[in-house]
GUFI-740042 format. One line per field, with one value per residue (C-alpha): x, y, z; residue in one letter; residue number from 1; chain. Coordinates in nm, 4 decimals, decimal comma. Layout:
px = c(X ...) $
py = c(Y ...) $
pz = c(Z ...) $
r = c(a ...) $
k = c(NUM ...) $
c = c(A ...) $
REM end
This chain:
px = c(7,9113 7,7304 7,4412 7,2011 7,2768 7,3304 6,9477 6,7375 6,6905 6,5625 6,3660 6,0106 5,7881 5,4569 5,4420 5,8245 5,9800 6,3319 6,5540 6,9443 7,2289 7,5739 7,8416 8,1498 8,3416 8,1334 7,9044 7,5715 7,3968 7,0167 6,7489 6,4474 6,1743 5,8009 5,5161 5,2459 5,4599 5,7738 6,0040 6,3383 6,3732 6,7525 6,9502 6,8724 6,5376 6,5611 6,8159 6,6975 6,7676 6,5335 6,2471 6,2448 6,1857 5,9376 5,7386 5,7977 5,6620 5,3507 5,3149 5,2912 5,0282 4,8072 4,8012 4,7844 4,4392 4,3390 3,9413 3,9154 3,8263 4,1441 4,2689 3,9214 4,0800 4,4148 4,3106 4,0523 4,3302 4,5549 4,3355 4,3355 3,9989 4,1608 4,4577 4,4006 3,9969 3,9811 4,1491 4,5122 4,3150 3,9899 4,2515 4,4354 4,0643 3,9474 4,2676 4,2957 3,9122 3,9256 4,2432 4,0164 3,7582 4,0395 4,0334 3,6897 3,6541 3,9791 3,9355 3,5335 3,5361 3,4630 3,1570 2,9708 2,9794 2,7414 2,4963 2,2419 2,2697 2,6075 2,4200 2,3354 2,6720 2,8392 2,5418 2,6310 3,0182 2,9171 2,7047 2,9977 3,2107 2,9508 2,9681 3,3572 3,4595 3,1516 2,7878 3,0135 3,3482 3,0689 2,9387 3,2048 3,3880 3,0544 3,0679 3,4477 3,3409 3,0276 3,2484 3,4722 3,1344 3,0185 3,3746 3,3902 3,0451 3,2038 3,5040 3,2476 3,3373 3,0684 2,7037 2,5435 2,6372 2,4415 2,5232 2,3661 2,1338 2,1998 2,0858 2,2962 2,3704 2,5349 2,2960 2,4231 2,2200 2,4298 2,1976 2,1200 2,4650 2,6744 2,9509 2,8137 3,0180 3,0388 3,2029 3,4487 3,5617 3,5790 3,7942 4,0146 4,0989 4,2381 4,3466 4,7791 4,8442 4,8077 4,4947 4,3659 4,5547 4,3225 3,9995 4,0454 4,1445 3,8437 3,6072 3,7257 3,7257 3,4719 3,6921 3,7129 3,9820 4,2064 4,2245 4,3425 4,5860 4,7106 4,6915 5,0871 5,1949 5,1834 4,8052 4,8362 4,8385 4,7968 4,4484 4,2921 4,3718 4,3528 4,2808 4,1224 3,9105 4,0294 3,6983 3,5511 3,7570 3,5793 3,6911 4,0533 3,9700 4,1121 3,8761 3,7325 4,0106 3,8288 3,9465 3,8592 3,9238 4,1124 3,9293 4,1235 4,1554 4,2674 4,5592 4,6649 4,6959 4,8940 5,1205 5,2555 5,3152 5,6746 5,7238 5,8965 5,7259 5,5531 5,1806 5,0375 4,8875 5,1989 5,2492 5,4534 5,8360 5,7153 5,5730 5,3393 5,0002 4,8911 4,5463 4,5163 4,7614 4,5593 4,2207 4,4035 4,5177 4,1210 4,0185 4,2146 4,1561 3,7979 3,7687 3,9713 3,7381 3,4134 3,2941 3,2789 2,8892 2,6988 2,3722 2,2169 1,8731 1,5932 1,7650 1,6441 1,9211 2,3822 2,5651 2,9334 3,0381 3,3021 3,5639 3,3787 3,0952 3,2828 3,1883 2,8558 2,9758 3,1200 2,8238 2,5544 2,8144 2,8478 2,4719 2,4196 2,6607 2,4360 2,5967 2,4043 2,3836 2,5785 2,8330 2,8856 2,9305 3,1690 3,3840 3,2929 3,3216 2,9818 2,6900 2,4228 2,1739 2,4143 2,4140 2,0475 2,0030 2,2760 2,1324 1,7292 1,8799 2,1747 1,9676 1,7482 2,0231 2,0780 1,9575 2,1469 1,9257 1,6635 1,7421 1,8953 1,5702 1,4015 1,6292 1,5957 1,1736 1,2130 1,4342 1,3492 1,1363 0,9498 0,8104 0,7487 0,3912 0,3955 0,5838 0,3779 0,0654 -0,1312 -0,4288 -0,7500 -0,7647 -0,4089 -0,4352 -0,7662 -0,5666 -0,3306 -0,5820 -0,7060 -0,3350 -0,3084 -0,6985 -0,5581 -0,1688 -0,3987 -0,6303) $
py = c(8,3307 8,0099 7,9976 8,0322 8,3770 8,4817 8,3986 8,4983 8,8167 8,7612 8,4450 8,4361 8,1159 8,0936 7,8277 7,8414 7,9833 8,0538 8,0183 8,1581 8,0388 8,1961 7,9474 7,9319 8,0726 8,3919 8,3252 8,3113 8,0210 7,9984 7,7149 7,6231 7,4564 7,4076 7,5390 7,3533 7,0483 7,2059 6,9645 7,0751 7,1900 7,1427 7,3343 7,6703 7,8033 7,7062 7,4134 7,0475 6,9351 7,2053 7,1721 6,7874 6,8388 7,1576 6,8734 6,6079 6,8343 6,9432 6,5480 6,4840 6,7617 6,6414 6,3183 6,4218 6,5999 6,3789 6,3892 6,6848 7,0482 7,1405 6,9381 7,1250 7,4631 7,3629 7,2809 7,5587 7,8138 7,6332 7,6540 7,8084 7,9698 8,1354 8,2121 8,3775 8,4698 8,6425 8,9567 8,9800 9,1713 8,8967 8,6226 8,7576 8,8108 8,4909 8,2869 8,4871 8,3691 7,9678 7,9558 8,1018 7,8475 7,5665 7,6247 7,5193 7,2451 7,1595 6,7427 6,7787 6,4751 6,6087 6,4011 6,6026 6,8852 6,7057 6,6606 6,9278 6,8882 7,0769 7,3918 7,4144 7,3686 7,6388 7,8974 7,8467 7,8725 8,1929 8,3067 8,2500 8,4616 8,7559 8,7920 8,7900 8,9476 9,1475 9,0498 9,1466 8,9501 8,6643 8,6950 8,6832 8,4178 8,1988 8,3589 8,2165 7,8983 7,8858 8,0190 7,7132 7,5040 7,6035 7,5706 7,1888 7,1430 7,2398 6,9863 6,7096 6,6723 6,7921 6,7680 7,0668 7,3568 7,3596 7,7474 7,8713 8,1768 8,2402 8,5318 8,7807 8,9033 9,2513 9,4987 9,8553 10,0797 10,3359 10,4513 10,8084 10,9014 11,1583 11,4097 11,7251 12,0420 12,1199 11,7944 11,8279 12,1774 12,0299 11,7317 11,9462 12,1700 11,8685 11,6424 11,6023 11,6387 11,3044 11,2772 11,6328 11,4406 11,1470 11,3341 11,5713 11,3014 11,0598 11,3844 11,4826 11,1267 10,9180 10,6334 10,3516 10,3622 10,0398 10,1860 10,5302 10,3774 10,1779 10,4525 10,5617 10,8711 10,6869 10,7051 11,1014 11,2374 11,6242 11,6825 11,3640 11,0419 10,6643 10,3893 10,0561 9,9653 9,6546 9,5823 9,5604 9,3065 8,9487 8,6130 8,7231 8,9514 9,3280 9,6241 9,8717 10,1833 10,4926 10,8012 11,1042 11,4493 11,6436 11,9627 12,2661 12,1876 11,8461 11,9578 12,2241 11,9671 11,7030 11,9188 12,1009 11,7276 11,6086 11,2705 11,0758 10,7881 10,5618 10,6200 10,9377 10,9082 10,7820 10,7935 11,0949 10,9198 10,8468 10,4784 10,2849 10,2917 9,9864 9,9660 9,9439 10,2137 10,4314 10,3206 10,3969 10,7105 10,8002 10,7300 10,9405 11,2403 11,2002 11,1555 11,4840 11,6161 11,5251 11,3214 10,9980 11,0380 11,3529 11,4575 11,4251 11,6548 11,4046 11,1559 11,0732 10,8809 10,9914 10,8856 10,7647 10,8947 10,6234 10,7164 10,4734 10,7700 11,0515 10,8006 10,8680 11,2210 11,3040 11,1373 11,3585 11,6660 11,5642 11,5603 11,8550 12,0077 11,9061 11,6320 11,3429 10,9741 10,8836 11,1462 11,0463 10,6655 10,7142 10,9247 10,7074 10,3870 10,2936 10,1221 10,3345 10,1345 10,1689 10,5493 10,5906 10,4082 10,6731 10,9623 10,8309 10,7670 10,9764 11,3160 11,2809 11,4355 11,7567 12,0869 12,1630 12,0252 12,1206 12,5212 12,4699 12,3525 12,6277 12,8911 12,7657 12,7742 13,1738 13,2360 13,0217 13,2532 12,8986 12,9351 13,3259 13,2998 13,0967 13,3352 13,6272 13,4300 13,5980 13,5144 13,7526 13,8608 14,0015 14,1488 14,3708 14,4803 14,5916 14,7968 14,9760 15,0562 15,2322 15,4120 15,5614 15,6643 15,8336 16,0102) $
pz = c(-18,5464 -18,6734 -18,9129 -18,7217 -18,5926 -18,9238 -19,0187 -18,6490 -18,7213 -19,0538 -19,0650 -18,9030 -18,9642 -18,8895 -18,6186 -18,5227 -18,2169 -18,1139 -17,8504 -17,7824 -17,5742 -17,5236 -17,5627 -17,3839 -17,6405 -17,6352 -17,9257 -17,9664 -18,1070 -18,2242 -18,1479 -18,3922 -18,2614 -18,3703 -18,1448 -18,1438 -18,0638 -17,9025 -18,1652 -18,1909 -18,5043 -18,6610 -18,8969 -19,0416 -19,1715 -19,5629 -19,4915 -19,6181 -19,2684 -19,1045 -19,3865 -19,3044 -18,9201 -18,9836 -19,2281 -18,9858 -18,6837 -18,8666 -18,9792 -18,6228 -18,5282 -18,8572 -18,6728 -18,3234 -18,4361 -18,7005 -18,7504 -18,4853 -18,4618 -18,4685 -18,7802 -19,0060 -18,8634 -18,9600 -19,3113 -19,3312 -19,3048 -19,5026 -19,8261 -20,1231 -20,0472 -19,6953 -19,8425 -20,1815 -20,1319 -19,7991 -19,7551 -19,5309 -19,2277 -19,2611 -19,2561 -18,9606 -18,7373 -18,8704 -18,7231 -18,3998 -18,3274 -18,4579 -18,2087 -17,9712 -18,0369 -18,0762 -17,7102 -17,6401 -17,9023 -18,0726 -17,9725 -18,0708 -18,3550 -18,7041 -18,6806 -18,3789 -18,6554 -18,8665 -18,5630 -18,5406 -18,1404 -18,1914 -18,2752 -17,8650 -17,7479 -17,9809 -17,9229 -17,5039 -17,5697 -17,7515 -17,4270 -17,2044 -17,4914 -17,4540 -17,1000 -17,0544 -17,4479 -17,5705 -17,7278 -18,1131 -18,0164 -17,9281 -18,2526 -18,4631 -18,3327 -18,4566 -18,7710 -18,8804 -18,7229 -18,9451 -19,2664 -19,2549 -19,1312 -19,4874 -19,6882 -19,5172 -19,6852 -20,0814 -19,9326 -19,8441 -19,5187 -19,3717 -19,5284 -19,3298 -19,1750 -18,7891 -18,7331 -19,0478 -18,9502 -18,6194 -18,4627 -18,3596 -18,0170 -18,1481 -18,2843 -18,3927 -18,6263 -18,6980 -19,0552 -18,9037 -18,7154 -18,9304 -18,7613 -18,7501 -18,8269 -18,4747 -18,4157 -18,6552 -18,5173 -18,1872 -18,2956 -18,5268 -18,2024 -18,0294 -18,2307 -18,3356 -18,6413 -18,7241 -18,6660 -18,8098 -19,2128 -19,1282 -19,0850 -19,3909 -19,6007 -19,4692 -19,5114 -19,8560 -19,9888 -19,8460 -19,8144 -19,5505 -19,2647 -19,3916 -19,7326 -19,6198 -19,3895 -19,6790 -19,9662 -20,0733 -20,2081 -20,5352 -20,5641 -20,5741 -20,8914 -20,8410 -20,9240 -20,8111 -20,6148 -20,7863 -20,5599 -20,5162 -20,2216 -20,0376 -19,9130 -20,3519 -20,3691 -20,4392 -20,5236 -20,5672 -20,8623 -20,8185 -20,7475 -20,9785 -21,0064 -20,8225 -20,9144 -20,6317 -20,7750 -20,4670 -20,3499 -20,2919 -19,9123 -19,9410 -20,2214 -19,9850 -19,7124 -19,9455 -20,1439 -19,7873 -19,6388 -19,6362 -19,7810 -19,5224 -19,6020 -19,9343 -19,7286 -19,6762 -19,3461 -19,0976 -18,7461 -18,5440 -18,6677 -19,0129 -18,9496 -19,0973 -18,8539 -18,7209 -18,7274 -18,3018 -18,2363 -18,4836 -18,3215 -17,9989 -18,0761 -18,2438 -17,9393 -17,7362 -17,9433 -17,9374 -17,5825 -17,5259 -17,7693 -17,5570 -17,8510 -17,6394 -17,6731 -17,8803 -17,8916 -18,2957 -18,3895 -18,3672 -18,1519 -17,8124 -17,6973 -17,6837 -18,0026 -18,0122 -18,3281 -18,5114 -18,7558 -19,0292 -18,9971 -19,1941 -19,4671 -19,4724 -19,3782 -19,6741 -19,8769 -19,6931 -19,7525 -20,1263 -20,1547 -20,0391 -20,2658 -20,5332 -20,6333 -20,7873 -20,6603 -20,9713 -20,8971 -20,5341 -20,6333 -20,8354 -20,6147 -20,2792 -20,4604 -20,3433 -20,5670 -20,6458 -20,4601 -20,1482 -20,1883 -20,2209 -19,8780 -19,7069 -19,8464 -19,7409 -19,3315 -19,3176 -19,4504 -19,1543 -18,9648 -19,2018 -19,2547 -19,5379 -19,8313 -19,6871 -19,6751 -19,9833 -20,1074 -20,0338 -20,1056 -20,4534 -20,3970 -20,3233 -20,6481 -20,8949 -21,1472 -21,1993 -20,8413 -20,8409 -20,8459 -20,5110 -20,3482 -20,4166 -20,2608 -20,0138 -19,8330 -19,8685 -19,5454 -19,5473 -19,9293 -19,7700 -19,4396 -19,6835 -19,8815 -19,5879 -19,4951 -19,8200 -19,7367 -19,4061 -19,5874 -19,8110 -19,5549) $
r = c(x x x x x x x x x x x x x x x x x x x x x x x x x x x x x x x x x x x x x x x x x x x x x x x x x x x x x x x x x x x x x x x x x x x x x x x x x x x x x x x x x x x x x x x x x x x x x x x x x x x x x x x x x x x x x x x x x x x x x x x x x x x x x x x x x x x x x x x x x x x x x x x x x x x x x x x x x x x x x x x x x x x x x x x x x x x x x x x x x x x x x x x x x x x x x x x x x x x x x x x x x x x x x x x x x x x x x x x x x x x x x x x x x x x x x x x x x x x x x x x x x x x x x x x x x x x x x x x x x x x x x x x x x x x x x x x x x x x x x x x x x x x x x x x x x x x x x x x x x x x x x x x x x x x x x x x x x x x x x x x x x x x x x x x x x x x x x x x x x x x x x x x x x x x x x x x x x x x x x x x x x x x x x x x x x x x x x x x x x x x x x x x x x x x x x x x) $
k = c(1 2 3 4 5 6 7 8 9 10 11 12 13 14 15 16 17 18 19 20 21 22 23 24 25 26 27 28 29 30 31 32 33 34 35 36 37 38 39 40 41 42 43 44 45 46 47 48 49 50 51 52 53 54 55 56 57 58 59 60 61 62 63 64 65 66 67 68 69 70 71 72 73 74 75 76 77 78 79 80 81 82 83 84 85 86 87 88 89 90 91 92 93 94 95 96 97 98 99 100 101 102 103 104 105 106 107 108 109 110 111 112 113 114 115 116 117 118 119 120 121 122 123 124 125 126 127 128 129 130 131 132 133 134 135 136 137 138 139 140 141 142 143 144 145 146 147 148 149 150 151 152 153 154 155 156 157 158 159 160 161 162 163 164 165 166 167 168 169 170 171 172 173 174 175 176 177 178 179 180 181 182 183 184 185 186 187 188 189 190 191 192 193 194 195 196 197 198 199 200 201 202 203 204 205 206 207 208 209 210 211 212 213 214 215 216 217 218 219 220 221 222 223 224 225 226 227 228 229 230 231 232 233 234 235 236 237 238 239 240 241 242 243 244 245 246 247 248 249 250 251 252 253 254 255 256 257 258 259 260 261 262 263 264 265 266 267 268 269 270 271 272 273 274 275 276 277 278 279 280 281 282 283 284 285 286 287 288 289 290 291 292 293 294 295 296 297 298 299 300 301 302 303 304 305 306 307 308 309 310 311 312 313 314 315 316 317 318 319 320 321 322 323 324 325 326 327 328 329 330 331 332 333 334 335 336 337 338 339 340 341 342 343 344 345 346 347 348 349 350 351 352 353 354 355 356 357 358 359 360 361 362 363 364 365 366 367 368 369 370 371 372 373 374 375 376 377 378 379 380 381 382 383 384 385 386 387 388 389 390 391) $
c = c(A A A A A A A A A A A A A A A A A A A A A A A A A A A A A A A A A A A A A A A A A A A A A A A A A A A A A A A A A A A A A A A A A A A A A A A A A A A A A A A A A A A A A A A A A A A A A A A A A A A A A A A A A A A A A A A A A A A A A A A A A A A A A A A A A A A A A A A A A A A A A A A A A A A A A A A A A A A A A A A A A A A A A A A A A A A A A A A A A A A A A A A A A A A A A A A A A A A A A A A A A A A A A A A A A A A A A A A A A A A A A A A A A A A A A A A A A A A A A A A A A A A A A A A A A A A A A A A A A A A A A A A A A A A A A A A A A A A A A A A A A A A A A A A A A A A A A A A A A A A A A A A A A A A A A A A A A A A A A A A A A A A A A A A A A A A A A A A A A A A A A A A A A A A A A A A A A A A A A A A A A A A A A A A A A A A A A A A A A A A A A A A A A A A A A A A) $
REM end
């Protein structure tokens, strides 16, 4: 067995592929080479030999691309600001779609940037994106191309960004849309187990999807959960700790789990989720449900109810549970301005504070006199019923 062998299964390099070929003697021996310029790449990843042809390889692409499209991409996502300021998952989305755009302009001269006629020809790629991909996929491929349009301004190598303030194809309100109870009994009748962990814990927490995927059985502490939101953080800084006391329900739930894994929420076999397979599997389990598209009070139109909904779920839920905006932020992790927009679109769509409302109007002794009001008319029919019991 050479070296090589002993190091593919282990090594993977970000813009390094592999190869194998079975000698005569039986064994197995490895190939390096670089992608983007399909260099053979010698020795073993971590060798001086193979870190001089990896540098040499990318030397030659840095060239190859010098003063292009793809050379500001290739130095956009090789910064400090990509790689330490934008969070793992933004990083990821934001490479898939500049390769995409690489496509389409990766020999466009740094200098066509700075013209403000480029604006036209990135708005039509971005048509021809929306009618094969999706009006949102559209969308946010121009939005990481105008993020490192902006980033090459702070550099100085570009003095304006072209693509600032575009309009947006992709329009979703989603303000009023909250599940309903009978959509949560209908899911919870379907739905594997799996599934049934994700929604109680979404419901009972507030939290987003990525965070629950992530959150180990570390963060539970008996009575409460500690976490901190992926999304809060900013500039590299760590979130604010959020600390969710756990309802009855959700303990029983947790503490008759078996640990099989460090998360909480794991697939079938005890795996880590991806976040596709999980959408994936959402998906299914909501179309078995007959949740594809619901029917809200007040709206005219068929809902598709998402899983980033039970958010705003939980907030109407703790709101009508008479908890205060203060006390819902600091359980959902939410600013208070944030939760005071929820509760003003998502109530629209409840009952529940409402009757609670006035159940409180008929038994509050402050309001007795209100409830004993009676118009004239009525107060003299009732007079004359008492004249004829008399009679």
């Amino acid at each position: 067995m050479n070296d090589g062998d002993l190091i593919v299964v282990r090594a993977k390099i970000d813009g390094v592929f592999s190869t194998y070929k079975t000698l005569k003697d039986g064994t197995r021996k490895t190939y390096w080479y670089h992608r983007a310029t399909s260099k053979r790449l010698h020795g073993v990843p971590g060798s001086a030999e193979f870190i001089g042809d990896l540098a040499a390889a990318e030397k030659t692409l840095r060239d190859r691309h010098a003063g292009t499209f793809n050379s500001l991409v290739r130095s956009y996502t090789t910064s400090i600001e990509f790689e330490q300021k934008l969070a793992p998952s933004t990083q990821g989305e934001y490479k898939r779609m500049l390769t995409r755009a690489e496509g389409e302009f990766g020999t466009m001269p740094i200098a066509a940037l700075d013209d403000p006629r480029v604006r036209k020809d990135l708005l039509d790629w971005r048509e021809k994106v929306a009618r094969t991909s999706g009006q949102r996929e559209a969308d946010n491929r121009l939005s990481a191309i105008s993020a490192m349009l902006t980033w090459s301004i702070d550099r100085g190598t570009l003095t304006a960004n072209h693509l600032r303030g575009f309009k947006r194809l992709y329009h979703v309100d989603r303000s009023e849309i909250i599940w309903l109870p009978e959509h949560i009994a209908a899911f919870m009748k379907v739905a594997p187990l799996e599934m049934q962990r994700a929604l109680i814990l979404a419901l009972h927490t507030g939290q987003r999807e990525g965070d629950l995927l992530r959150l180990p059985w570390s963060a539970y502490k008996d009575t409460h959960i500690e976490l901190r939101q992926g999304k809060a953080r900013r500039h590299g800084q760590m979130a604010p700790l959020i600390q969710i006391p756990c309802t009855a329900a959700l303990r029983r739930m947790l503490e008759g789990m078996k640990q099989t894994s460090p998360l909480i929420l794991t697939t079938k076999t005890g795996r880590a989720f991806k976040a596709r397979y999980f959408g994936a599997m959402w998906d299914r389990t909501m179309t078995k449900a007959g949740l594809q598209s619901v029917g809200l009070p007040g709206q005219e139109e068929l809902v598709e109810l998402h899983f980033h909904d039970l958010r705003g779920t939980a907030v109407t839920l703790l709101s009508e549970a008479n908890c205060t905006p203060q006390q819902i932020a600091t359980i959902t992790g939410h600013s208070l301005k944030t939760v005071h927009k929820i509760l003003e679109r998502y109530l629209a769509r409840t009952r529940g504070l409402a009757e609670q409302a006035i159940f409180n109007f008929e038994n509050s002794p402050r309001t007795k006199f209100a409830n004993q009001l009676q118009t004239s008319a009525a107060n003299e029919s009732d007079k004359k019923e008492k004249r004829d019991a008399n009679q």
